[in-house]
C-alpha positions as CSV (number, residue, x, y, z in Angstrom):
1,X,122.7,98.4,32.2
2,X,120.0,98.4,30.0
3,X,117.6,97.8,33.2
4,X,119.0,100.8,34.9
5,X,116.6,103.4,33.6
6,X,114.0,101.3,34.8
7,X,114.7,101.6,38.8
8,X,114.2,105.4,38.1
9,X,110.8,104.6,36.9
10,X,109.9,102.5,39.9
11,X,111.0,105.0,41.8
12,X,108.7,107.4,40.2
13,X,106.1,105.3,40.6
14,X,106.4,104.7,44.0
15,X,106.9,108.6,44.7
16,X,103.6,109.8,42.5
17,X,102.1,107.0,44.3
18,X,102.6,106.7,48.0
19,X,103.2,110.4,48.5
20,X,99.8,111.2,48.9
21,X,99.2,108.4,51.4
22,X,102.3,109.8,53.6
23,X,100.8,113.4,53.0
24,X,97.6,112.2,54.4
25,X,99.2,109.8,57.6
26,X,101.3,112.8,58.7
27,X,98.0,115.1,58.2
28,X,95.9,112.7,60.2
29,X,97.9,111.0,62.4
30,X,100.1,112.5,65.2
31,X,101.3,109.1,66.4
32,X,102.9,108.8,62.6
33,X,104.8,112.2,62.6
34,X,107.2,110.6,65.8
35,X,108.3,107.7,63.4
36,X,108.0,109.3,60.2
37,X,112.2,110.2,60.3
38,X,113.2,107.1,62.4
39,X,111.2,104.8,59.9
40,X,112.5,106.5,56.9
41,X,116.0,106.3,57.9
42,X,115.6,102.7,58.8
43,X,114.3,101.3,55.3
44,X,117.3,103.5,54.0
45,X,119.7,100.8,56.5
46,X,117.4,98.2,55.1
47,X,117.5,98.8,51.6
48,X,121.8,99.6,51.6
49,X,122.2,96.3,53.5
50,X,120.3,94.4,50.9
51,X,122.6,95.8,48.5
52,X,125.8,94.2,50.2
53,X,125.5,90.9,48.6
54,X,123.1,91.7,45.7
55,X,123.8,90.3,42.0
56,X,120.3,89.9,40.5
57,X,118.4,92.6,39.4
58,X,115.2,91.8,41.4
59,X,117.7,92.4,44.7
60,X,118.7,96.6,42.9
61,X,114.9,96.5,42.5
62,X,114.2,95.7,45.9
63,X,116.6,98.4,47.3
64,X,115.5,101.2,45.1
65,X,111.9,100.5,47.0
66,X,113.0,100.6,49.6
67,X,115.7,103.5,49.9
68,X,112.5,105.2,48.0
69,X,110.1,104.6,50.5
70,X,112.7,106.0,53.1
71,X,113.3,108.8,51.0
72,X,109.4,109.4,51.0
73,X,109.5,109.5,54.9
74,X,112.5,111.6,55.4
75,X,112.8,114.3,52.6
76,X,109.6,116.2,53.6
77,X,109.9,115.8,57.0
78,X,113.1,117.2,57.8
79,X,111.8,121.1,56.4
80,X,108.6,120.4,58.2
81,X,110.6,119.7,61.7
82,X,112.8,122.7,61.0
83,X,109.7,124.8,60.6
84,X,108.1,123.3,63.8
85,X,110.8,123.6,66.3
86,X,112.6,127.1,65.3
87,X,111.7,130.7,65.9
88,X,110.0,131.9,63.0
89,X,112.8,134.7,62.8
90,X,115.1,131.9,62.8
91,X,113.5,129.4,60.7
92,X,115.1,130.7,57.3
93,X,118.4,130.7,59.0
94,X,117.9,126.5,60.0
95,X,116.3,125.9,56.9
96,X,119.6,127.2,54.5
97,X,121.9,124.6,56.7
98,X,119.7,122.3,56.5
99,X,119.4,122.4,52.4
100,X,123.8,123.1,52.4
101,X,123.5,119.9,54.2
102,X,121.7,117.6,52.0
103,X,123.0,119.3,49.1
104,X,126.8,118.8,50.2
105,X,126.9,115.2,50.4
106,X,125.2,115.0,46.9
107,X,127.8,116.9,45.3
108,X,130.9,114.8,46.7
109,X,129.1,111.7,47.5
110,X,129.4,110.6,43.9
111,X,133.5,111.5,44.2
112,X,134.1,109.9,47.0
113,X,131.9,106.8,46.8
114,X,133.8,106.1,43.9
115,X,137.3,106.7,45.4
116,X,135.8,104.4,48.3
117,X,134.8,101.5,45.6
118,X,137.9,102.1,43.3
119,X,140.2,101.3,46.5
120,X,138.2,99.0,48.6
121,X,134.6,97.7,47.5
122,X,130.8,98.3,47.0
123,X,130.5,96.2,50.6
124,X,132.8,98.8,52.0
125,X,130.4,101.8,50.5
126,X,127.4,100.3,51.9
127,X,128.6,99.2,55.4
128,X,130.1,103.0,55.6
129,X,126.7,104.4,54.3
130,X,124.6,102.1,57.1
131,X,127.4,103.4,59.8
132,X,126.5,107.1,58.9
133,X,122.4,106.7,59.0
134,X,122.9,104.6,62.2
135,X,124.8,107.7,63.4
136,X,122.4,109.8,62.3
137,X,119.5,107.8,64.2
138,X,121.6,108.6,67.3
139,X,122.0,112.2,66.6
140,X,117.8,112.7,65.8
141,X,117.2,111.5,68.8
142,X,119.5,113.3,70.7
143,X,118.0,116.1,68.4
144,X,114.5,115.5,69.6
145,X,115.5,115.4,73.9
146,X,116.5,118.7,73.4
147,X,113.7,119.8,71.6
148,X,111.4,118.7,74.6
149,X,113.4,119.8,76.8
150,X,113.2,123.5,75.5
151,X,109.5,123.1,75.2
152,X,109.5,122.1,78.9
């Protein structure tokens, strides 16, 4: 418990430090922007599924850089898609759901991952977190056929 505090500092770290680098590949690099989400929410998968069987504190450590790096890749990117691929009179409109919708899970997530833990297990809670980011994989991407085929 003691070692807690300290995964919030790596992730800190990490954030202060490899933001600016994203910043810049997404500035600079087209290619990057199609990945950016896909990637992110893939080192999320990663970093949950090396938390299945984790007991050592180097393994939490591990996650954390990884769901951080993930988090790095997504966060931003999802305002900046919104942005890109709305009306501008519509923009605000997409961009409130989109905030209720990252906000909601953060406000019960903590409820009912514990109810999930208290009556089945942490392997449970990270198998049914890796289920919901592979369905959201499936989602983007249907997300982004009908995006070009508006632009079409």
């Amino acid at each position: 418990m003691s070692k807690y505090s300290i995964l919030w500092t790596i992730n800190s770290i990490l954030t202060i430090t490899l933001l600016p680098l994203i910043t810049y590949l997404t500035k600079n690099w087209n290619w990057f922007k199609k990945f950016q989400i896909p990637l992110g929410v893939m080192l999320y998968i990663i970093a949950f599924g090396s938390l299945i069987n984790a007991t050592a504190y180097l393994a939490f450590a591990a996650g954390v850089i990884l769901y951080t790096l993930g988090e790095m890749l997504v966060a931003p990117s999802i305002p900046a898609l919104i942005s890109n691929s709305t009306p501008k009179s519509k923009a605000g409109h997409y961009q409130s759901i989109i905030s209720m919708s990252s906000t909601f899970p953060k406000a019960i997530g903590p409820l009912l991952g514990g109810i999930l833990i208290k009556y089945t297990s942490y392997t449970v809670l990270y198998l049914s977190a890796i289920g919901i980011l592979i369905l959201s994989l499936f989602v983007f991407k249907l997300g982004q056929s009908k995006l070009k085929k508006m632009a079409n």
